[in-house]
mmCIF file of the N, C-alpha and C atoms, coordinates in Angstrom:
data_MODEL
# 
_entry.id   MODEL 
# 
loop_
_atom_site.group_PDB 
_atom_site.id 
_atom_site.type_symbol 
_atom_site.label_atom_id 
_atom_site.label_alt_id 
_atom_site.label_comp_id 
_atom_site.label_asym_id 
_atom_site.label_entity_id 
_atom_site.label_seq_id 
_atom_site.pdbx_PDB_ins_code 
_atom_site.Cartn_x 
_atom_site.Cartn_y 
_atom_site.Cartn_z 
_atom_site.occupancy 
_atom_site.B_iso_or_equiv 
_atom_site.pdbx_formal_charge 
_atom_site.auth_seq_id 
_atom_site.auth_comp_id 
_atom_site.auth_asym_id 
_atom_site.auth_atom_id 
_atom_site.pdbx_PDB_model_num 
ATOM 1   N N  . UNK A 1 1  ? 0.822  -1.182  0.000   1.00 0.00 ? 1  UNK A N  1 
ATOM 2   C CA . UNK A 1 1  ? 0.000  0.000   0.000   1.00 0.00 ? 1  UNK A CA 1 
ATOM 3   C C  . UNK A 1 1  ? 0.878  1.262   0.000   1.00 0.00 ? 1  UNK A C  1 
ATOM 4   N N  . UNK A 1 2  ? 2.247  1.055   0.634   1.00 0.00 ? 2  UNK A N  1 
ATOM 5   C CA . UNK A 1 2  ? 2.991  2.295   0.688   1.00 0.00 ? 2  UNK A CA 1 
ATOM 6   C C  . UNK A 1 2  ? 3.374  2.897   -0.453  1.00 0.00 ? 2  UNK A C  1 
ATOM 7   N N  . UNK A 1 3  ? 4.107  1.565   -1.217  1.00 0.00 ? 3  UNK A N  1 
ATOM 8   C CA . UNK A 1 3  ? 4.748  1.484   -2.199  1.00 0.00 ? 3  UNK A CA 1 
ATOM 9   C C  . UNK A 1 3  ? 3.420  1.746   -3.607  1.00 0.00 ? 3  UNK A C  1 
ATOM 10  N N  . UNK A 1 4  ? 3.009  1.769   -3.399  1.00 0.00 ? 4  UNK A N  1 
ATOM 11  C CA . UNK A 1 4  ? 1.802  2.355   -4.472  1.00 0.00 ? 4  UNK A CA 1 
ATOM 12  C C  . UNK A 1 4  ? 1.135  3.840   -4.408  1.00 0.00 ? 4  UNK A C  1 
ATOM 13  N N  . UNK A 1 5  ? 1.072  4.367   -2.751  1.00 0.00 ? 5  UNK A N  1 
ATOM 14  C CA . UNK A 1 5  ? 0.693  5.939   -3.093  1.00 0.00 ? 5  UNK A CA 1 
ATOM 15  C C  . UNK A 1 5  ? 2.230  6.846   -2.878  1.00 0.00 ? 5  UNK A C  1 
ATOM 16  N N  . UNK A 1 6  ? 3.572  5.938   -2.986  1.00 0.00 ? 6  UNK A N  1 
ATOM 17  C CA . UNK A 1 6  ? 4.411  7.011   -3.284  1.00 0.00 ? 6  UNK A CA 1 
ATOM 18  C C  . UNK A 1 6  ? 4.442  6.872   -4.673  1.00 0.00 ? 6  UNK A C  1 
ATOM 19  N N  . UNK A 1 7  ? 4.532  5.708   -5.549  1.00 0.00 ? 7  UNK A N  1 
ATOM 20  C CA . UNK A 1 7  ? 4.405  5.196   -6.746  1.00 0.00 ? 7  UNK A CA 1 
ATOM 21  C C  . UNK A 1 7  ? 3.435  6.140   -7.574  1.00 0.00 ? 7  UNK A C  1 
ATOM 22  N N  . UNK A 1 8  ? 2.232  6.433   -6.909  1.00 0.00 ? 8  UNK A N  1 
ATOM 23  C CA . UNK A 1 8  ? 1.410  7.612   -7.695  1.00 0.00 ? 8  UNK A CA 1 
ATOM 24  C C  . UNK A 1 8  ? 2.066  8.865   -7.457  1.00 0.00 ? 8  UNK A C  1 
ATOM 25  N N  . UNK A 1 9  ? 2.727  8.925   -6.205  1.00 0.00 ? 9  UNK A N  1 
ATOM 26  C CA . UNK A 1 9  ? 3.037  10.586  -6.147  1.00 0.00 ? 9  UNK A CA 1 
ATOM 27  C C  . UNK A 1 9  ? 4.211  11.598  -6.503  1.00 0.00 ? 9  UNK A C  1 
ATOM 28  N N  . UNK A 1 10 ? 4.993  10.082  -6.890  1.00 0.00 ? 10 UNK A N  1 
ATOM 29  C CA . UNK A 1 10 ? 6.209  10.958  -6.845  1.00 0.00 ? 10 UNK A CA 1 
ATOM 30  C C  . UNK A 1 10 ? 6.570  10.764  -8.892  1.00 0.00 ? 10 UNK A C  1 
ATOM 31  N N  . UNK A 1 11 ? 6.137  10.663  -9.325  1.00 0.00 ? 11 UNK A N  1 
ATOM 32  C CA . UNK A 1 11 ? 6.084  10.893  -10.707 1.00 0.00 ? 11 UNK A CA 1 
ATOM 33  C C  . UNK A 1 11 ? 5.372  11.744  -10.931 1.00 0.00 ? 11 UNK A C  1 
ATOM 34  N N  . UNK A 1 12 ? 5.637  12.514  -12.389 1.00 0.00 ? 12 UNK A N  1 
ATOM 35  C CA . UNK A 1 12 ? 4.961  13.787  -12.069 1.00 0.00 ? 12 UNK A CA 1 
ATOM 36  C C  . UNK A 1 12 ? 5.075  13.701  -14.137 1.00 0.00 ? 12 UNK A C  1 
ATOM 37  N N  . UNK A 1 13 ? 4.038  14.151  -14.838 1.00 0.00 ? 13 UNK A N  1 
ATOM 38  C CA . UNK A 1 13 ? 4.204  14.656  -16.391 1.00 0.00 ? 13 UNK A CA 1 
ATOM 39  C C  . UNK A 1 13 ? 3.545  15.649  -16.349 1.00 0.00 ? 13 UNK A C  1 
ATOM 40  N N  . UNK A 1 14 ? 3.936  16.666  -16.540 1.00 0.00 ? 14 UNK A N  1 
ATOM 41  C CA . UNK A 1 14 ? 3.705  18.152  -16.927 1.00 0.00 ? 14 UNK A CA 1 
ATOM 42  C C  . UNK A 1 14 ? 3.902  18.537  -18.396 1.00 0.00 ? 14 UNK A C  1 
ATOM 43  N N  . UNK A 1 15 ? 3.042  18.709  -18.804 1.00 0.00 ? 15 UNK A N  1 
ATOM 44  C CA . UNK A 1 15 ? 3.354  19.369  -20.340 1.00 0.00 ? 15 UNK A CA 1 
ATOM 45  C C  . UNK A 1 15 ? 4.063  20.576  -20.181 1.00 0.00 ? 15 UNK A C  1 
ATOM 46  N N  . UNK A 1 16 ? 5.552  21.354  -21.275 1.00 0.00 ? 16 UNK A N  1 
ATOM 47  C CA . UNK A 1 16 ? 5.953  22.167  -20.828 1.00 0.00 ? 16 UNK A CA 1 
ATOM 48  C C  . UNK A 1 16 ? 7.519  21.864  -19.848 1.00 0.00 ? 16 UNK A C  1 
ATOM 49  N N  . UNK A 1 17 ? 7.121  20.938  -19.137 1.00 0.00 ? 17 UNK A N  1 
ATOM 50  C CA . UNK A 1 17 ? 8.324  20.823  -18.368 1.00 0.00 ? 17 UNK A CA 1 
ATOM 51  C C  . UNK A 1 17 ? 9.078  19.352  -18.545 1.00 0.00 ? 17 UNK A C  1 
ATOM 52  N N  . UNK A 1 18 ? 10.905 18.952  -18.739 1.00 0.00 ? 18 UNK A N  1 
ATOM 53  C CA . UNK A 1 18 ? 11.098 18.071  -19.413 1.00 0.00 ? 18 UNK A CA 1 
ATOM 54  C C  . UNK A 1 18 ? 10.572 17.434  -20.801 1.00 0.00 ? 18 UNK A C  1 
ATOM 55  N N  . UNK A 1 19 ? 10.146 18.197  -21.517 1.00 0.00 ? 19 UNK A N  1 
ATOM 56  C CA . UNK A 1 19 ? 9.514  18.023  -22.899 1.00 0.00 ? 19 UNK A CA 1 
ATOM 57  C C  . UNK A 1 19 ? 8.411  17.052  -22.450 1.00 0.00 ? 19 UNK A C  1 
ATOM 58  N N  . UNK A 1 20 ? 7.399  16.816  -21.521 1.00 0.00 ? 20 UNK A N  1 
ATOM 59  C CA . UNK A 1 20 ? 6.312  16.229  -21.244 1.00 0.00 ? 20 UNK A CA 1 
ATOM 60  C C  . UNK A 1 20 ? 6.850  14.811  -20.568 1.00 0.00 ? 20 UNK A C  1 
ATOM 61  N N  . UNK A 1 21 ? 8.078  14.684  -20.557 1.00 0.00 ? 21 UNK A N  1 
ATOM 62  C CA . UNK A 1 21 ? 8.518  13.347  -20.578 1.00 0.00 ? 21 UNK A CA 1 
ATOM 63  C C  . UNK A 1 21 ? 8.223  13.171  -18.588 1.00 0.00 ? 21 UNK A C  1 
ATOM 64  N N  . UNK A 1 22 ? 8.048  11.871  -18.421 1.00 0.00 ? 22 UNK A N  1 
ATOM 65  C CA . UNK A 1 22 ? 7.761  11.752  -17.047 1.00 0.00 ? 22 UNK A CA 1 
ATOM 66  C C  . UNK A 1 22 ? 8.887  12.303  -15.906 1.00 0.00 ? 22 UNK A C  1 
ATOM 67  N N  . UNK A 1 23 ? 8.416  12.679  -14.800 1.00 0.00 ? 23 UNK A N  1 
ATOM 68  C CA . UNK A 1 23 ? 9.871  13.520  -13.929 1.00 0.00 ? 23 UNK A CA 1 
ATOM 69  C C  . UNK A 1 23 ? 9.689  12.986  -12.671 1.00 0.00 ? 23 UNK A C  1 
ATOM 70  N N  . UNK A 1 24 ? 10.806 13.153  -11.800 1.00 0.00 ? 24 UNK A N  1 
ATOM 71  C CA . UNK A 1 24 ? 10.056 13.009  -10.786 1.00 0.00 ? 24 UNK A CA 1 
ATOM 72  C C  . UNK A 1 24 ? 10.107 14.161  -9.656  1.00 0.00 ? 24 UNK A C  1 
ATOM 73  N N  . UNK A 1 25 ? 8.806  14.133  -8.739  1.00 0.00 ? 25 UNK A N  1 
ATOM 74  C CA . UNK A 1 25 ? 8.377  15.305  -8.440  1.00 0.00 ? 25 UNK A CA 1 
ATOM 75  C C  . UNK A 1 25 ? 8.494  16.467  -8.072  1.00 0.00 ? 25 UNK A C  1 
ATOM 76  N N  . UNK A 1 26 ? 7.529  17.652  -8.731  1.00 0.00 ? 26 UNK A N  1 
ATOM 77  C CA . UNK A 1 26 ? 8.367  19.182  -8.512  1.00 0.00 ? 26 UNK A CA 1 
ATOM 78  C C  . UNK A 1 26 ? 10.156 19.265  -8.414  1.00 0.00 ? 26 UNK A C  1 
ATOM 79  N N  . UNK A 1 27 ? 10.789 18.094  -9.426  1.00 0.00 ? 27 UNK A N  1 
ATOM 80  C CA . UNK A 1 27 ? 11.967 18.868  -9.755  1.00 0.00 ? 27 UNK A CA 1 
ATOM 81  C C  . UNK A 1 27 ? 11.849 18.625  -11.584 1.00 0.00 ? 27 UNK A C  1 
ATOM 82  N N  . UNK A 1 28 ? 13.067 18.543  -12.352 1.00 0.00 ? 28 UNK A N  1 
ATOM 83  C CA . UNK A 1 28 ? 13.106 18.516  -13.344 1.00 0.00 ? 28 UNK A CA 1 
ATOM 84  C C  . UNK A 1 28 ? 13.930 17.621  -13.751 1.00 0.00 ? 28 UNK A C  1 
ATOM 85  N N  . UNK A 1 29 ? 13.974 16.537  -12.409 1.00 0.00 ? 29 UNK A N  1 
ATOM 86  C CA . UNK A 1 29 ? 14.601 15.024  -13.559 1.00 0.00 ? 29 UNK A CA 1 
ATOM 87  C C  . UNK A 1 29 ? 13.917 14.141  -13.835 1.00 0.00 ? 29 UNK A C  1 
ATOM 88  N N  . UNK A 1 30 ? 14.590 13.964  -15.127 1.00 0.00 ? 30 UNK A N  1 
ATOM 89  C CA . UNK A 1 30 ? 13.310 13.235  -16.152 1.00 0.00 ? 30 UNK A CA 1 
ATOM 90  C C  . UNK A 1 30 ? 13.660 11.283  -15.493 1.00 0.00 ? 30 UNK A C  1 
ATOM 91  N N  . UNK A 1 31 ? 12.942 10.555  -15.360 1.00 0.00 ? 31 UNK A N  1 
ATOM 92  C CA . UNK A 1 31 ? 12.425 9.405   -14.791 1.00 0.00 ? 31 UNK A CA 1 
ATOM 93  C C  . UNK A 1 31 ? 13.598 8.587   -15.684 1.00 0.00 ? 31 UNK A C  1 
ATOM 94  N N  . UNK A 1 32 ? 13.849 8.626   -17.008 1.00 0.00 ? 32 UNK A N  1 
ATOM 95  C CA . UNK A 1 32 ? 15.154 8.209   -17.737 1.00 0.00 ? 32 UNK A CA 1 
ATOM 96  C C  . UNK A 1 32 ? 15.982 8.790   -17.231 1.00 0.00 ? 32 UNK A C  1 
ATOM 97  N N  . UNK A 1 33 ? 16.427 9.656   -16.365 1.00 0.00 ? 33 UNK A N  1 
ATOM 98  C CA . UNK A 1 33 ? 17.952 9.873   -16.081 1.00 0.00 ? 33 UNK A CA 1 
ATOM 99  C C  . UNK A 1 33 ? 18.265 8.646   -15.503 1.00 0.00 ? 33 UNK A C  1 
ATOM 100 N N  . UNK A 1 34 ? 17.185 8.780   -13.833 1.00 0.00 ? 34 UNK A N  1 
ATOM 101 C CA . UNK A 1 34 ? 17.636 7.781   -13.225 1.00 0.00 ? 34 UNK A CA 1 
ATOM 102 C C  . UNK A 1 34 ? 17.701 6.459   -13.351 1.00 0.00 ? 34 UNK A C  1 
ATOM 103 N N  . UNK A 1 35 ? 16.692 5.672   -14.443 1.00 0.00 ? 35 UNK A N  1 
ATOM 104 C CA . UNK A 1 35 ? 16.766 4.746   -15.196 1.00 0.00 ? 35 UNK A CA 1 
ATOM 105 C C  . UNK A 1 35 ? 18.278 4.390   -15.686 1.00 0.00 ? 35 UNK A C  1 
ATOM 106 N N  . UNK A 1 36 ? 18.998 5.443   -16.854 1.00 0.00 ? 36 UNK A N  1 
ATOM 107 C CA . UNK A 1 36 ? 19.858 5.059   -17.458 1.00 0.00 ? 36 UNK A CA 1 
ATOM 108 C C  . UNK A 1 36 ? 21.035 5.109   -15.992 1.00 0.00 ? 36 UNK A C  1 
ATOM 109 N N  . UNK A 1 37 ? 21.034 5.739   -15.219 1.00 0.00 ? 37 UNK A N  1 
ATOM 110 C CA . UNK A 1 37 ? 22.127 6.047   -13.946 1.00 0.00 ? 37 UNK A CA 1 
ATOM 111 C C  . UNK A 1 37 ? 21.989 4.349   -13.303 1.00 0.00 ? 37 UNK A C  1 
ATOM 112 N N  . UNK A 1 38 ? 20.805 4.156   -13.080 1.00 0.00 ? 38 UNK A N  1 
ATOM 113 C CA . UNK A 1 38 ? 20.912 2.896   -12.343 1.00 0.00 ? 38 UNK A CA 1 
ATOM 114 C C  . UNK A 1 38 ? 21.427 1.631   -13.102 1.00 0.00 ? 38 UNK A C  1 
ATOM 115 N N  . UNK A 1 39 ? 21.436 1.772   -14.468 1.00 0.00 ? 39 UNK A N  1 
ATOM 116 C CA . UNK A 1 39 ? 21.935 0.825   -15.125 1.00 0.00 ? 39 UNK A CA 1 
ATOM 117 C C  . UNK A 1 39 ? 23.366 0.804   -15.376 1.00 0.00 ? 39 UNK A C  1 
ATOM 118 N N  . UNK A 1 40 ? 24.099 2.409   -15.490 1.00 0.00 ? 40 UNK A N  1 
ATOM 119 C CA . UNK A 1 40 ? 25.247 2.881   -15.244 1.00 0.00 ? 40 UNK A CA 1 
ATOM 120 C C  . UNK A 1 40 ? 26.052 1.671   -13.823 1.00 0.00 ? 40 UNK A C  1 
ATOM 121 N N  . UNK A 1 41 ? 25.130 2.063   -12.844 1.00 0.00 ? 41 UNK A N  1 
ATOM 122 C CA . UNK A 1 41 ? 25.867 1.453   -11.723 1.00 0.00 ? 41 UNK A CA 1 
ATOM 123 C C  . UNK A 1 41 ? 25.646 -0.358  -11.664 1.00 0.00 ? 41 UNK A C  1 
ATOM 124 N N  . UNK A 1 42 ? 24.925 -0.421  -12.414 1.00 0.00 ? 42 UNK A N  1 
ATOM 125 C CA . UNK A 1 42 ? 24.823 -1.932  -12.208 1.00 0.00 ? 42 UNK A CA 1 
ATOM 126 C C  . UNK A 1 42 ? 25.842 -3.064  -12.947 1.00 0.00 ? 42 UNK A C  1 
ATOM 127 N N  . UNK A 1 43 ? 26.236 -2.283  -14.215 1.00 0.00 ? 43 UNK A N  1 
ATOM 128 C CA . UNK A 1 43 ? 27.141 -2.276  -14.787 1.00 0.00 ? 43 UNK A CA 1 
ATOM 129 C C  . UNK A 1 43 ? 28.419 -2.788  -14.605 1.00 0.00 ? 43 UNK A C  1 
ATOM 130 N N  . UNK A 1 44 ? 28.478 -1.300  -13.642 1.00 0.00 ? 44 UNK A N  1 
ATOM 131 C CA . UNK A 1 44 ? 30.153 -1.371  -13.543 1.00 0.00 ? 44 UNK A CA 1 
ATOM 132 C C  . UNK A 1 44 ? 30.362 -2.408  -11.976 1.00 0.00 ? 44 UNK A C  1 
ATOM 133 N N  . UNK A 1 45 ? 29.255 -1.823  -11.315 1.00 0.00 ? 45 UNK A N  1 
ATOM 134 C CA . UNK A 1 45 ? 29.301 -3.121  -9.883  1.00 0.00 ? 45 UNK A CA 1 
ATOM 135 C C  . UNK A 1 45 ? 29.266 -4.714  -10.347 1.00 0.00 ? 45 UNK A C  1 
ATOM 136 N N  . UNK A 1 46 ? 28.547 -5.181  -11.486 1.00 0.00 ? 46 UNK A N  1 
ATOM 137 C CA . UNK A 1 46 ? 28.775 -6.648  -11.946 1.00 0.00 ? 46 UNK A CA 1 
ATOM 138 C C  . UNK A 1 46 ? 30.102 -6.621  -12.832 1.00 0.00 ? 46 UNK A C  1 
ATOM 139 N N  . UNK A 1 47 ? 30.901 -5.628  -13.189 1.00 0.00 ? 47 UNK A N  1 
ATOM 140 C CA . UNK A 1 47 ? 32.389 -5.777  -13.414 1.00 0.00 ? 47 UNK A CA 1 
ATOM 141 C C  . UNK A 1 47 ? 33.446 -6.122  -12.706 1.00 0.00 ? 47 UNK A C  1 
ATOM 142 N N  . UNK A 1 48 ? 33.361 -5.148  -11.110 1.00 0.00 ? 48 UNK A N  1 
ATOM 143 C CA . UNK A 1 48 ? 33.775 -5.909  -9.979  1.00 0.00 ? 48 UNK A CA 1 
ATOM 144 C C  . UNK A 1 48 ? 33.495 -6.881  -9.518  1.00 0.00 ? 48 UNK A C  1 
ATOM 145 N N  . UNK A 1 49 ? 32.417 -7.175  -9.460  1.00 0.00 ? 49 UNK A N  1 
ATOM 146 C CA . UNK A 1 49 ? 31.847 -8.700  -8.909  1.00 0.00 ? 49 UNK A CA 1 
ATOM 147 C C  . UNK A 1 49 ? 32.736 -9.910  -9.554  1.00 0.00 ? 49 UNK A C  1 
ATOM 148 N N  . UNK A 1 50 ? 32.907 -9.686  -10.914 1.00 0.00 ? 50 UNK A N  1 
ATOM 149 C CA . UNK A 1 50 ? 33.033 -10.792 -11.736 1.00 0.00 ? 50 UNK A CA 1 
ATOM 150 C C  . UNK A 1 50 ? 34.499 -11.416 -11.296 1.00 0.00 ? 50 UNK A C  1 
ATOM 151 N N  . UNK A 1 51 ? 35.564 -10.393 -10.669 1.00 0.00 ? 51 UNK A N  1 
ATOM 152 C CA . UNK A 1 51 ? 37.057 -11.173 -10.124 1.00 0.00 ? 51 UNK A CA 1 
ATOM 153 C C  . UNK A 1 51 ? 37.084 -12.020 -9.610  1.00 0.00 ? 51 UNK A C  1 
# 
């Protein structure tokens, strides 16, 4: 239940702001930053792992 009304609240699409693209809330990063960032780190942490 938690995980579903932060899930509604903290995404945010505003037409106008981030070219409509989804953000998350009242700032201006777009929901793909942190997407591509988290994949960034997953990355390079299963590079270390792999020794």
């Amino acid at each position: 239940m938690l995980f579903e009304r932060l899930s509604s609240k903290t995404i945010q699409v505003t037409a106008g702001v981030c070219g409509g693209q989804p953000r998350i809330r009242n700032t201006r990063i777009p929901v793909w930053t942190l997407y591509g960032l988290a994949l960034v780190i997953a990355t390079i942490a299963s590079k270390f792992s792999r020794d």
